[in-house]
PDB file of the backbone (N, CA, C, O) and the ligand in Angstrom, with CONECT records:
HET     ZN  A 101       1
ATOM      1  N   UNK A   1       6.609  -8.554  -1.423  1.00  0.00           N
ATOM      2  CA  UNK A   1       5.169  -8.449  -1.303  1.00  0.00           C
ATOM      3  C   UNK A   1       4.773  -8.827   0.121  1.00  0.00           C
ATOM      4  O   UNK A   1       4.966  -9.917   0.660  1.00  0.00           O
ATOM      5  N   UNK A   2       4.185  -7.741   0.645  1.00  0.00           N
ATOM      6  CA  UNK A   2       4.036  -8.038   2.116  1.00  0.00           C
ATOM      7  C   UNK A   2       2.473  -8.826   2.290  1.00  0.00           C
ATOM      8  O   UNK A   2       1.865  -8.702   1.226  1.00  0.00           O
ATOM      9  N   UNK A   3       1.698  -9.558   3.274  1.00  0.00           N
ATOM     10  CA  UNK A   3       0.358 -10.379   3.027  1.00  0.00           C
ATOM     11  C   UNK A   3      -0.136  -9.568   4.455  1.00  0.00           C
ATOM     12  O   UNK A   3       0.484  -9.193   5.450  1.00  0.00           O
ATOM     13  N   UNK A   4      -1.578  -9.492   4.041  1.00  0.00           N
ATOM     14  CA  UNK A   4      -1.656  -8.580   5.328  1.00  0.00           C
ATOM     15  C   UNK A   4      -3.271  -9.313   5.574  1.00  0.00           C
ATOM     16  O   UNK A   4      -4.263  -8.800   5.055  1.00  0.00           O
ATOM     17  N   UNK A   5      -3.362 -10.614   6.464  1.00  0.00           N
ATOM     18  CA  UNK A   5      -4.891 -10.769   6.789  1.00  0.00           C
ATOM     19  C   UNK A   5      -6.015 -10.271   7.567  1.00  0.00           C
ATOM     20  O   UNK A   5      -5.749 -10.040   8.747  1.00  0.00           O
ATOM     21  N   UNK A   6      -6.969 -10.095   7.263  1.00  0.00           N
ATOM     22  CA  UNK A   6      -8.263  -9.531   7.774  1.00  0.00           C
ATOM     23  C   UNK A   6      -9.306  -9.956   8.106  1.00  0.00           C
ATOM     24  O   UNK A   6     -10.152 -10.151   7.234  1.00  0.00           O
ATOM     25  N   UNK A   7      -9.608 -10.252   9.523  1.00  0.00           N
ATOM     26  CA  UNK A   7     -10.891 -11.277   9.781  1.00  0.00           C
ATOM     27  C   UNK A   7     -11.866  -9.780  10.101  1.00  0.00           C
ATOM     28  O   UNK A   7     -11.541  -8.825  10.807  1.00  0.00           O
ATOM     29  N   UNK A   8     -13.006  -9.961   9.397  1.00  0.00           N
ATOM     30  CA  UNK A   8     -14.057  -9.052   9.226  1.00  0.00           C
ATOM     31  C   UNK A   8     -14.907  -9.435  10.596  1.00  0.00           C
ATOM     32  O   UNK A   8     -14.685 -10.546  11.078  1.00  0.00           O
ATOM     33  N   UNK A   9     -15.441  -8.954  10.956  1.00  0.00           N
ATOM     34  CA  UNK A   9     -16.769  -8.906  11.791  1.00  0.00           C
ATOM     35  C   UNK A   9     -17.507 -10.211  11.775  1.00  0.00           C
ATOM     36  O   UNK A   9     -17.678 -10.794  12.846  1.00  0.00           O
ATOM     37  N   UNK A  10     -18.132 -10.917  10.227  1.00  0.00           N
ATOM     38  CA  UNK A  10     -18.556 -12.088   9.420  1.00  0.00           C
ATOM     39  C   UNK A  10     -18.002 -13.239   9.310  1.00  0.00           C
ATOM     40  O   UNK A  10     -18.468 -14.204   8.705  1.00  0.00           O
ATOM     41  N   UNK A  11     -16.292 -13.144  10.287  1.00  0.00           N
ATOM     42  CA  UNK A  11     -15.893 -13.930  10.517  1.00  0.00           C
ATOM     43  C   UNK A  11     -15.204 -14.614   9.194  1.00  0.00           C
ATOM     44  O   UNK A  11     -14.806 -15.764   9.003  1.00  0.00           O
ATOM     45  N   UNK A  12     -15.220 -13.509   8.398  1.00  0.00           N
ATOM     46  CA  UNK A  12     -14.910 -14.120   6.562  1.00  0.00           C
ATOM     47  C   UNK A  12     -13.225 -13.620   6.791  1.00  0.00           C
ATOM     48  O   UNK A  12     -12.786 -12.787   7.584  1.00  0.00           O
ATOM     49  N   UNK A  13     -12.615 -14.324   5.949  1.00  0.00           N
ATOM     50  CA  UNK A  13     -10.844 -14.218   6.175  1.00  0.00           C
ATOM     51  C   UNK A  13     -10.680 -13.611   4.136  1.00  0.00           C
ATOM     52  O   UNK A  13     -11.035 -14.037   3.037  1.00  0.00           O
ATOM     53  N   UNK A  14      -9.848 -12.300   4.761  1.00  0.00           N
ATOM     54  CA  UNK A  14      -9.463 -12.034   3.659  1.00  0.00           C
ATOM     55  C   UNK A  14      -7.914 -11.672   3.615  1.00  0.00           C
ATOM     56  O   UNK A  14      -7.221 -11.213   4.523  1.00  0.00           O
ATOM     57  N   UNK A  15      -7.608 -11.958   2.489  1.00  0.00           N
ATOM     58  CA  UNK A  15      -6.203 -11.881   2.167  1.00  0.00           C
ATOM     59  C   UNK A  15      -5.764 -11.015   1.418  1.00  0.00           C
ATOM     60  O   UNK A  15      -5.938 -11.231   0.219  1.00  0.00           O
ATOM     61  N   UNK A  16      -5.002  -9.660   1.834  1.00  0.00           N
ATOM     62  CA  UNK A  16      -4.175  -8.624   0.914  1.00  0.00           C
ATOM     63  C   UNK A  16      -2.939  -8.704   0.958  1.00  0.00           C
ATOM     64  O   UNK A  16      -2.213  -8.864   1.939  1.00  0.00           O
ATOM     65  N   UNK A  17      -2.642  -8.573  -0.290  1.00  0.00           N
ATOM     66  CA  UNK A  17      -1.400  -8.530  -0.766  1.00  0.00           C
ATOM     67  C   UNK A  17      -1.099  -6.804  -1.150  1.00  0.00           C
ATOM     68  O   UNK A  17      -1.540  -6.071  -2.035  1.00  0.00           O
ATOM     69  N   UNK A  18      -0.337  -6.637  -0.256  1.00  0.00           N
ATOM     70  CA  UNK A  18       0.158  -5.309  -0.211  1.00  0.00           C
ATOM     71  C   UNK A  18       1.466  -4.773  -0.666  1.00  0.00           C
ATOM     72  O   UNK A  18       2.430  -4.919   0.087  1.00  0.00           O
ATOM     73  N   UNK A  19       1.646  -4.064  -2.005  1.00  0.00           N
ATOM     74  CA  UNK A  19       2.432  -3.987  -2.861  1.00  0.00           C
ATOM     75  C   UNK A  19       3.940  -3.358  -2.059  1.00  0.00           C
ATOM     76  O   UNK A  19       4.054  -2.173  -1.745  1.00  0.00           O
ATOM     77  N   UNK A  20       4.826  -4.215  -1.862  1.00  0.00           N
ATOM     78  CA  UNK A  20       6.259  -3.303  -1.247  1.00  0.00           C
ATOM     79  C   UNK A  20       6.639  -2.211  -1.745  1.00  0.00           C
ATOM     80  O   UNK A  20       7.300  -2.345  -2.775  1.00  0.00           O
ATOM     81  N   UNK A  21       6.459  -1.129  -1.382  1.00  0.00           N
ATOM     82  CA  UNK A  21       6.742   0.467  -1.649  1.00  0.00           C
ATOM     83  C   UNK A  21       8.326   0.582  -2.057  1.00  0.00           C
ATOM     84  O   UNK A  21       8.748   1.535  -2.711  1.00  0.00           O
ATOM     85  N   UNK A  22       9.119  -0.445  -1.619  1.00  0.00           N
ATOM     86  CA  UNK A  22      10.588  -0.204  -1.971  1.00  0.00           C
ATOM     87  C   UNK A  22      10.978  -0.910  -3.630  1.00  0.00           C
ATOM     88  O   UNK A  22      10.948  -2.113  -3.886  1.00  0.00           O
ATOM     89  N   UNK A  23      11.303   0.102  -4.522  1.00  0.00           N
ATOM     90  CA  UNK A  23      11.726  -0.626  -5.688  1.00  0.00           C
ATOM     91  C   UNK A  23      13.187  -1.112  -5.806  1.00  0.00           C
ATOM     92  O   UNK A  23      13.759  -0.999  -6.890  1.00  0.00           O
ATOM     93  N   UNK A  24      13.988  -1.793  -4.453  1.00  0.00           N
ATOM     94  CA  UNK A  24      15.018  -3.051  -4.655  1.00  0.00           C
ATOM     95  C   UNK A  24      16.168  -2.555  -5.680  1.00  0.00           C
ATOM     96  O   UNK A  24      16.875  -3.398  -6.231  1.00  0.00           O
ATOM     97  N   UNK A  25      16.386  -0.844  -5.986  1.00  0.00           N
ATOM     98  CA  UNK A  25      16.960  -0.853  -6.750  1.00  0.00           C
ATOM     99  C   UNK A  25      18.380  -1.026  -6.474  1.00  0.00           C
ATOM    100  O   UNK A  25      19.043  -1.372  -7.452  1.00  0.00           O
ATOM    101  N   UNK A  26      19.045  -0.858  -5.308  1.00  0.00           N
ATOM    102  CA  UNK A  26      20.368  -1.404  -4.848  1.00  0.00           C
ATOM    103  C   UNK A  26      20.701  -1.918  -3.901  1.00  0.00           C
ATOM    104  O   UNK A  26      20.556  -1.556  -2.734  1.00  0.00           O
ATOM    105  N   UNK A  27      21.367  -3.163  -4.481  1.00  0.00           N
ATOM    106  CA  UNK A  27      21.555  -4.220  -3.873  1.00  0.00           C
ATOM    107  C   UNK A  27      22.685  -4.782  -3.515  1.00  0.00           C
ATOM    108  O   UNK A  27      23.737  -4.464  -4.070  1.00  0.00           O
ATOM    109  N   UNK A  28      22.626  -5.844  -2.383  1.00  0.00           N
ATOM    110  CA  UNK A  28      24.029  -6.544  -1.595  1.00  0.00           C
ATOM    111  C   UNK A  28      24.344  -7.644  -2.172  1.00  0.00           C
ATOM    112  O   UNK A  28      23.396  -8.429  -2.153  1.00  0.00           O
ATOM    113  N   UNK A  29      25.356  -8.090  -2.731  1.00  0.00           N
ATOM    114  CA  UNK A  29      25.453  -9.450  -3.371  1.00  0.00           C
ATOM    115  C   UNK A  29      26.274 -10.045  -2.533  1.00  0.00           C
ATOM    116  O   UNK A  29      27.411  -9.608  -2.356  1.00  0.00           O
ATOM    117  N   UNK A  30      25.751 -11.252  -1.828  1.00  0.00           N
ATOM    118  CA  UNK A  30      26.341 -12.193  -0.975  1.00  0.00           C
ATOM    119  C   UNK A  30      27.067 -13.331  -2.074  1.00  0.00           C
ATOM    120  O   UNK A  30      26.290 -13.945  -2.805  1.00  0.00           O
ATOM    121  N   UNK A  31      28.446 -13.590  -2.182  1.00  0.00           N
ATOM    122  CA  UNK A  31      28.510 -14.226  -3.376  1.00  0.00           C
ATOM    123  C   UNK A  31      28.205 -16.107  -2.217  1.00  0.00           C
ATOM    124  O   UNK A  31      27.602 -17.124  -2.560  1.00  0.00           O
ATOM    125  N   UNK A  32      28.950 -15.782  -0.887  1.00  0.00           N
ATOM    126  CA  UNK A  32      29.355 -17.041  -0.875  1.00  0.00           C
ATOM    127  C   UNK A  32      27.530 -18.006  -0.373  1.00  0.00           C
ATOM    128  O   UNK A  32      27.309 -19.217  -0.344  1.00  0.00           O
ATOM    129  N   UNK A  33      26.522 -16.766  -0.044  1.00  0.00           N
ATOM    130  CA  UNK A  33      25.460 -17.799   0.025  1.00  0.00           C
ATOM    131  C   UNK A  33      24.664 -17.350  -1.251  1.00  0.00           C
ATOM    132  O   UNK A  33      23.440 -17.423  -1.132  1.00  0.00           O
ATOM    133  N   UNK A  34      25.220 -16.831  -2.625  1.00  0.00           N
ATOM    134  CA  UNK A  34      24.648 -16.971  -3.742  1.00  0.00           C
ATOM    135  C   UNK A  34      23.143 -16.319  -3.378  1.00  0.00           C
ATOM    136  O   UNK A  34      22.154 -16.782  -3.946  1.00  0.00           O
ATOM    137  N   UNK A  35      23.011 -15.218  -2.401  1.00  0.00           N
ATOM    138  CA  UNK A  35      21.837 -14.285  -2.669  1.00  0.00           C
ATOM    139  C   UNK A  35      22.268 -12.805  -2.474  1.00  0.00           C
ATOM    140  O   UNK A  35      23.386 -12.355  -2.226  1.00  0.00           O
ATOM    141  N   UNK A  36      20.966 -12.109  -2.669  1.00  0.00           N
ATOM    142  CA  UNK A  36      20.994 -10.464  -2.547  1.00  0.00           C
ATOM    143  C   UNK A  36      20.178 -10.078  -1.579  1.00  0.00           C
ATOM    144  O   UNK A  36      19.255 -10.785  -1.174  1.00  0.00           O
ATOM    145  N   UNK A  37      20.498  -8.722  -1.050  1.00  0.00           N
ATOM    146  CA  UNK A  37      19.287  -8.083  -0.098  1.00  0.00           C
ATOM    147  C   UNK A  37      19.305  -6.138  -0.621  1.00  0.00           C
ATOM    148  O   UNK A  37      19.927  -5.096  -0.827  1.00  0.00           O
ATOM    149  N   UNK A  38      18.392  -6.683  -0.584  1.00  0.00           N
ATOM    150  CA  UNK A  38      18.136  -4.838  -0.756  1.00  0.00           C
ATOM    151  C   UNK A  38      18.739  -3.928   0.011  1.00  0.00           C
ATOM    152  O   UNK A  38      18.252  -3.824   1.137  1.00  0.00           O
ATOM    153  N   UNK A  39      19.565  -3.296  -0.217  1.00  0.00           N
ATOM    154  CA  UNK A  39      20.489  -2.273   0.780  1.00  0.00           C
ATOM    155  C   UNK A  39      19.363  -1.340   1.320  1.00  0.00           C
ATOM    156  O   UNK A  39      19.505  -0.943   2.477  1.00  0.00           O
ATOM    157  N   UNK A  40      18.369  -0.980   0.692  1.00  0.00           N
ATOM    158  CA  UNK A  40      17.392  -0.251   1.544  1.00  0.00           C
ATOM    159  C   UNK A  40      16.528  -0.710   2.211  1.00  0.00           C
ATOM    160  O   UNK A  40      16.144  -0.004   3.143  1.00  0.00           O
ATOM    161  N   UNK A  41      15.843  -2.125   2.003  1.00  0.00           N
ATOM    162  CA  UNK A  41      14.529  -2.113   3.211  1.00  0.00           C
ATOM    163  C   UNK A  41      14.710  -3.530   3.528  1.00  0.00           C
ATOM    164  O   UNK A  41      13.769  -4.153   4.019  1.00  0.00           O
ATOM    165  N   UNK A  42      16.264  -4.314   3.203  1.00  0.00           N
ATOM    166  CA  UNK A  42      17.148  -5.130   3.294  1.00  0.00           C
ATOM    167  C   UNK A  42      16.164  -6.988   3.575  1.00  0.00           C
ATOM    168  O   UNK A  42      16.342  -7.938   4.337  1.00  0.00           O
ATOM    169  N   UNK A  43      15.207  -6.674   2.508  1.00  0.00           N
ATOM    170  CA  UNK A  43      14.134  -7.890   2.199  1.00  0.00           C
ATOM    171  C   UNK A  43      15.448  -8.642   1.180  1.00  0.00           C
ATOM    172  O   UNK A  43      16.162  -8.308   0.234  1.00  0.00           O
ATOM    173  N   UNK A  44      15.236  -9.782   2.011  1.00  0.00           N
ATOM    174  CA  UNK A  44      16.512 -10.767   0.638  1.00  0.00           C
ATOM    175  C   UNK A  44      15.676 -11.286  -0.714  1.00  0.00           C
ATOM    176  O   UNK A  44      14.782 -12.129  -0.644  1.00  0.00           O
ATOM    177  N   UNK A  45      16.063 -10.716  -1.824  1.00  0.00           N
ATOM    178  CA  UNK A  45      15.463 -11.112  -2.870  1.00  0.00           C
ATOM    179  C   UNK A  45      15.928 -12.511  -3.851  1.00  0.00           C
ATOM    180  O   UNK A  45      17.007 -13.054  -4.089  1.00  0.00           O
ATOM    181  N   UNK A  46      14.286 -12.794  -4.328  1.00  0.00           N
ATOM    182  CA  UNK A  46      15.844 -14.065  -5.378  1.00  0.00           C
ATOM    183  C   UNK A  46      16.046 -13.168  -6.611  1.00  0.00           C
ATOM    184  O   UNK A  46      15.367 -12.298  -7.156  1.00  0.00           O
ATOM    185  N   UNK A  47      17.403 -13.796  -6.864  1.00  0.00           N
ATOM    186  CA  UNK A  47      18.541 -13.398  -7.484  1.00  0.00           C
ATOM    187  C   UNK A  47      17.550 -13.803  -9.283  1.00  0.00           C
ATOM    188  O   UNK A  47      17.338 -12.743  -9.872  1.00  0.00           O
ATOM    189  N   UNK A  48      17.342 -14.291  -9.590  1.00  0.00           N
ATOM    190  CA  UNK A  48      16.574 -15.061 -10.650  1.00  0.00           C
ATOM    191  C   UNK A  48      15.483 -13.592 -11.171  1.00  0.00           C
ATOM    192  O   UNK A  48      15.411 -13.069 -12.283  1.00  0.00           O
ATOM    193  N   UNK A  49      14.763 -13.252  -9.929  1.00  0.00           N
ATOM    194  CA  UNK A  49      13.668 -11.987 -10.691  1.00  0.00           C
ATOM    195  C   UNK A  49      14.461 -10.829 -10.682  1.00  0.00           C
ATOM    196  O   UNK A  49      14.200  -9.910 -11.457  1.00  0.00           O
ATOM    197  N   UNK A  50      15.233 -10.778 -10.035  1.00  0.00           N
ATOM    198  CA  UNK A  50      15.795  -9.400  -9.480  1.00  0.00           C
ATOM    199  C   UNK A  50      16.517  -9.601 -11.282  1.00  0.00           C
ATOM    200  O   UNK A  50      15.985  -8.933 -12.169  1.00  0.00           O
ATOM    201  N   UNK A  51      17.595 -10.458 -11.610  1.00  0.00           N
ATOM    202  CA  UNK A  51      18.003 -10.233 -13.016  1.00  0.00           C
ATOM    203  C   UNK A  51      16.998  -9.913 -14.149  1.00  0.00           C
ATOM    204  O   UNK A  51      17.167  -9.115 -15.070  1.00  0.00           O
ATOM    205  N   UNK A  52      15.716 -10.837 -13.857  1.00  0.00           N
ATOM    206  CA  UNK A  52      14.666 -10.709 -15.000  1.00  0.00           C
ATOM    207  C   UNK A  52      14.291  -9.208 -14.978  1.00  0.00           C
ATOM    208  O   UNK A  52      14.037  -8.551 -15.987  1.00  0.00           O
ATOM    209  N   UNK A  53      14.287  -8.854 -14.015  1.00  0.00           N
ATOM    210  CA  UNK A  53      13.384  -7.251 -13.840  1.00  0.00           C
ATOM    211  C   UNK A  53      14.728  -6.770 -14.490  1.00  0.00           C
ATOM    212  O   UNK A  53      14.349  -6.376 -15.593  1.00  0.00           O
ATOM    213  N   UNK A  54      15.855  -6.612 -14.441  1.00  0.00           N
ATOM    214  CA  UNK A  54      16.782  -5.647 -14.867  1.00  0.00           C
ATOM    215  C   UNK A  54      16.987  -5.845 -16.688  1.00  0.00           C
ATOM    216  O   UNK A  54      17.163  -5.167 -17.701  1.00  0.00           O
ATOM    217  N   UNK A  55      16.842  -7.088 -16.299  1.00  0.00           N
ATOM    218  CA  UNK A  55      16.763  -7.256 -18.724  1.00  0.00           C
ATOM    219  C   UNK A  55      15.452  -6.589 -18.533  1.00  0.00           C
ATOM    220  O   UNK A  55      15.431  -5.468 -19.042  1.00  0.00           O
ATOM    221  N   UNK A  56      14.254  -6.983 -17.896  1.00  0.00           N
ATOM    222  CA  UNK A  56      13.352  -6.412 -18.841  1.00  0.00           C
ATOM    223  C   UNK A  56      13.310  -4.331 -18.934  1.00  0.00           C
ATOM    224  O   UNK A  56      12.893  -3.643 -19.866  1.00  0.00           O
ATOM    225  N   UNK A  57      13.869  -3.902 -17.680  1.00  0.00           N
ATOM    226  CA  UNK A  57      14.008  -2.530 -17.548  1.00  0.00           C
ATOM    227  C   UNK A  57      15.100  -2.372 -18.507  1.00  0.00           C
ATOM    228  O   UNK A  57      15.039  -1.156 -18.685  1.00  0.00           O
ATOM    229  N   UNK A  58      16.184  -2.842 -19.341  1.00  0.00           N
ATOM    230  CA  UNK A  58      17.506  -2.464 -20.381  1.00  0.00           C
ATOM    231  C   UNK A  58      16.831  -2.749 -21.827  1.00  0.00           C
ATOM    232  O   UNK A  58      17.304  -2.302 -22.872  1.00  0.00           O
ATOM    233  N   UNK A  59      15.841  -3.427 -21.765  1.00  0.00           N
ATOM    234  CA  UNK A  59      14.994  -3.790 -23.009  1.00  0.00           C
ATOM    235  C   UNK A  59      14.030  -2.786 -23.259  1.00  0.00           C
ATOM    236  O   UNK A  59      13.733  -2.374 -24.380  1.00  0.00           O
ATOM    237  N   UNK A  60      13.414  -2.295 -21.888  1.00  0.00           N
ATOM    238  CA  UNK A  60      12.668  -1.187 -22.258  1.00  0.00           C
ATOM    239  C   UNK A  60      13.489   0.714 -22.761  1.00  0.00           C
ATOM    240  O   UNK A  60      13.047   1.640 -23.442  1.00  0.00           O
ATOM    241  N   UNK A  61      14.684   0.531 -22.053  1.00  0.00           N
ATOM    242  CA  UNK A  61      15.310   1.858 -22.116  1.00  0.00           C
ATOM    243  C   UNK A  61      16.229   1.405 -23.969  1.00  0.00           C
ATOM    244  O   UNK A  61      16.919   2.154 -24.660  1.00  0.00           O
ATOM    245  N   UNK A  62      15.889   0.158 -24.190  1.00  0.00           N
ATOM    246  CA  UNK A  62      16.596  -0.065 -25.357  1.00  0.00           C
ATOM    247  C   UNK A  62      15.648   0.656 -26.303  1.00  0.00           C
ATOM    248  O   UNK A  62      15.946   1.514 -27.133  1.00  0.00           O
ATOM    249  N   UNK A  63      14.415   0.134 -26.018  1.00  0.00           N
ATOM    250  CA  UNK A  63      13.308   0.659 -27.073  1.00  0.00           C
ATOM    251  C   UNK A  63      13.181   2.549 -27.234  1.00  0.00           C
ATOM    252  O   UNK A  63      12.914   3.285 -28.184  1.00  0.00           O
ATOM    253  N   UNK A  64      13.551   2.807 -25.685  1.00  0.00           N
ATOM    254  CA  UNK A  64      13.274   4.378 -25.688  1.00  0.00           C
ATOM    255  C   UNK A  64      14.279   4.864 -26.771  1.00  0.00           C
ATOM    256  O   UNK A  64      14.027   5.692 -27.646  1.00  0.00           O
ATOM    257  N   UNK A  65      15.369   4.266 -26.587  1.00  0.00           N
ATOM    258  CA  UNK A  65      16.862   4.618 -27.145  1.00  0.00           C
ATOM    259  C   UNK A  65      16.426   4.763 -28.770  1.00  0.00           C
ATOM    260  O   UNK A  65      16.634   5.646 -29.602  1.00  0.00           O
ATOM    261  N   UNK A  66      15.770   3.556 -28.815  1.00  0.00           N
ATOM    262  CA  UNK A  66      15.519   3.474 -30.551  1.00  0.00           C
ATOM    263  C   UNK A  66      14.580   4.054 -31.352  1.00  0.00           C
ATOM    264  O   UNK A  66      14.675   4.392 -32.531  1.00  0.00           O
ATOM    265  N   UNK A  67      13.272   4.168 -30.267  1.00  0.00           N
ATOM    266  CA  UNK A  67      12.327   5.293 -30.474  1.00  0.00           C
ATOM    267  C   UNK A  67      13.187   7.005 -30.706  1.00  0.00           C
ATOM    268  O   UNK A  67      12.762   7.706 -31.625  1.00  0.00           O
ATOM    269  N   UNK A  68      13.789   7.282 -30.253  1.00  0.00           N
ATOM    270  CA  UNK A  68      13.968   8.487 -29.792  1.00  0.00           C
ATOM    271  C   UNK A  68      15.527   8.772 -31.652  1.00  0.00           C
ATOM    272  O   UNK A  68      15.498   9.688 -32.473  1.00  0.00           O
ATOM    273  N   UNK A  69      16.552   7.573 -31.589  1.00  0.00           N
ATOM    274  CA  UNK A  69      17.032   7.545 -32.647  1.00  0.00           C
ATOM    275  C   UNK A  69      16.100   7.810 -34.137  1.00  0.00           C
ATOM    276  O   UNK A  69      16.383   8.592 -35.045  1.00  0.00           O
ATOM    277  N   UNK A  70      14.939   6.904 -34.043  1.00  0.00           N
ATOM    278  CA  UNK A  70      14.186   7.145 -35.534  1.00  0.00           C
ATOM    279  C   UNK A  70      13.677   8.302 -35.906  1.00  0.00           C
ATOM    280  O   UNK A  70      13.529   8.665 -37.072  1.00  0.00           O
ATOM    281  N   UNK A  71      13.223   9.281 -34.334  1.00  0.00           N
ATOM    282  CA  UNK A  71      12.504  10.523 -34.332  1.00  0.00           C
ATOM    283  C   UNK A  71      13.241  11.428 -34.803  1.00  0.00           C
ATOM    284  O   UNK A  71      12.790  12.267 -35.582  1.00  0.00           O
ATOM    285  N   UNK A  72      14.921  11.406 -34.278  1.00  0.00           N
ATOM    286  CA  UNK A  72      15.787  12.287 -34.466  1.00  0.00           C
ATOM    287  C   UNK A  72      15.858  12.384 -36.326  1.00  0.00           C
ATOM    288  O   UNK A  72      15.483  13.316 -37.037  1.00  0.00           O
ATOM    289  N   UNK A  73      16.561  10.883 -36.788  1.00  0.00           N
ATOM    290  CA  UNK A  73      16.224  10.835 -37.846  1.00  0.00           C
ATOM    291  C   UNK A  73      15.494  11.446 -39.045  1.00  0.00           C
ATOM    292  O   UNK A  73      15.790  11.884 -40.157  1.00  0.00           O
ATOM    293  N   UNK A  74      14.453  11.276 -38.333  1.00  0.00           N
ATOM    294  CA  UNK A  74      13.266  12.008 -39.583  1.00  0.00           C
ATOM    295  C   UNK A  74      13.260  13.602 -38.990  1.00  0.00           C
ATOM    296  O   UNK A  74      13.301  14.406 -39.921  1.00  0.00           O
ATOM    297  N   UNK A  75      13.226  14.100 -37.935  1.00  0.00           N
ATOM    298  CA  UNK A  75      13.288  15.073 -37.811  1.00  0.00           C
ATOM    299  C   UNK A  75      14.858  15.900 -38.883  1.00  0.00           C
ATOM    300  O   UNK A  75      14.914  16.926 -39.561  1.00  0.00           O
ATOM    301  N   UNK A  76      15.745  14.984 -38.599  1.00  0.00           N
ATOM    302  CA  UNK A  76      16.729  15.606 -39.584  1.00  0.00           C
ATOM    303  C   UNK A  76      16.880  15.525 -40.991  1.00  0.00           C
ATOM    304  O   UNK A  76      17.839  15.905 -41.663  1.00  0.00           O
ATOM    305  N   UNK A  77      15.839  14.994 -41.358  1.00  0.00           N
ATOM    306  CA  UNK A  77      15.785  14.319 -43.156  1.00  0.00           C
ATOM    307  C   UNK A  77      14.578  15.446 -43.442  1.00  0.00           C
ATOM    308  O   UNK A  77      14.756  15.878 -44.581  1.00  0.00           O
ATOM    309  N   UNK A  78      13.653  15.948 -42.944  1.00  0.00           N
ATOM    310  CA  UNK A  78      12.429  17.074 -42.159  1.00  0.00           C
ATOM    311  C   UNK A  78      13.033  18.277 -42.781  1.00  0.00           C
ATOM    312  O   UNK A  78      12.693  18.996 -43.720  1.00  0.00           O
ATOM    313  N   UNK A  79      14.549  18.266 -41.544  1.00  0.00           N
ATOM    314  CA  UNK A  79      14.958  19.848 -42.208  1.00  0.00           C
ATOM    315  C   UNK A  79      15.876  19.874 -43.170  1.00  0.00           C
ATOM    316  O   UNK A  79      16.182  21.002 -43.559  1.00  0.00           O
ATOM    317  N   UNK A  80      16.488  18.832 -43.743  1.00  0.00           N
ATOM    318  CA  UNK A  80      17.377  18.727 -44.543  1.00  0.00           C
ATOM    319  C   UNK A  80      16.293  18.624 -46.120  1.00  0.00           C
ATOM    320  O   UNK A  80      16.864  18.842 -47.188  1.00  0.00           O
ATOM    321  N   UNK A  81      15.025  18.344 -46.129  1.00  0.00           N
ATOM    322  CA  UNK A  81      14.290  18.993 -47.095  1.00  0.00           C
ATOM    323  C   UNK A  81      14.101  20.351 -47.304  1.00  0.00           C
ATOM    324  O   UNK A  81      14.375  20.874 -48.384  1.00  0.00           O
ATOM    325  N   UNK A  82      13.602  21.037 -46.243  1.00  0.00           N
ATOM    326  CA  UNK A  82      13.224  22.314 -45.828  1.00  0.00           C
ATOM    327  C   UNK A  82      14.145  22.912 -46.561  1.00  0.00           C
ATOM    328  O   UNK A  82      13.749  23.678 -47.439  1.00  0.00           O
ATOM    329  N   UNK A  83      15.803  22.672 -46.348  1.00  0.00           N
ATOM    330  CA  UNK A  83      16.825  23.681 -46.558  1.00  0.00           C
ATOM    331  C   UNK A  83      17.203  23.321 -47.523  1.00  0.00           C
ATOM    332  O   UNK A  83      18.358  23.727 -47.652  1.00  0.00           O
ATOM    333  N   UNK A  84      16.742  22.479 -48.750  1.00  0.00           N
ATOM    334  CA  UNK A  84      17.068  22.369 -49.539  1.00  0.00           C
ATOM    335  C   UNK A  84      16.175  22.765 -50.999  1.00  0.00           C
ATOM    336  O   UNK A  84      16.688  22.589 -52.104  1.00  0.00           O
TER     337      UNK A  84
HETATM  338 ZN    ZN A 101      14.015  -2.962  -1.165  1.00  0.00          ZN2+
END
């Protein structure tokens, strides 16, 4: 997350937080100083969110997985009425 400040005209201070365009998806694992850096825009990340984000992205493709199993399912119980 990059911070990007702005003194207005009014002399008022504002603070944006400007969303990093790079999604960190592959990464350098330094084992012996126990961090990572993004092989693409090579920001060192902690190791702690970078895992959380990856359970929570295998949790979500878990759900697609299981969504998509129940659909099949009934779609085949669907035509296995039909043809019967
Ligand atoms: Zn990155």
């Amino acid at each position: 997350m990059e911070k990007i400040i702005e003194i207005n005209s009014l002399n008022k201070i504002s603070v944006i937080k400007k969303k990093n365009s790079c999604n960190h998806r592959n990464i350098e694992i330094d084992e012996s100083k126990n961090c990572i850096t993004c092989d693409e825009c090579k920001q060192e990340l902690n190791p702690i969110w970078w895992l959380a984000r990856i359970a929570e992205q295998e949790q979500f493709y878990k759900w697609q997985v299981d969504l998509y199993e129940a659909k099949t399912k009934k779609i085949n119980e669907h035509v296995k009425r039909k043809m019967s």
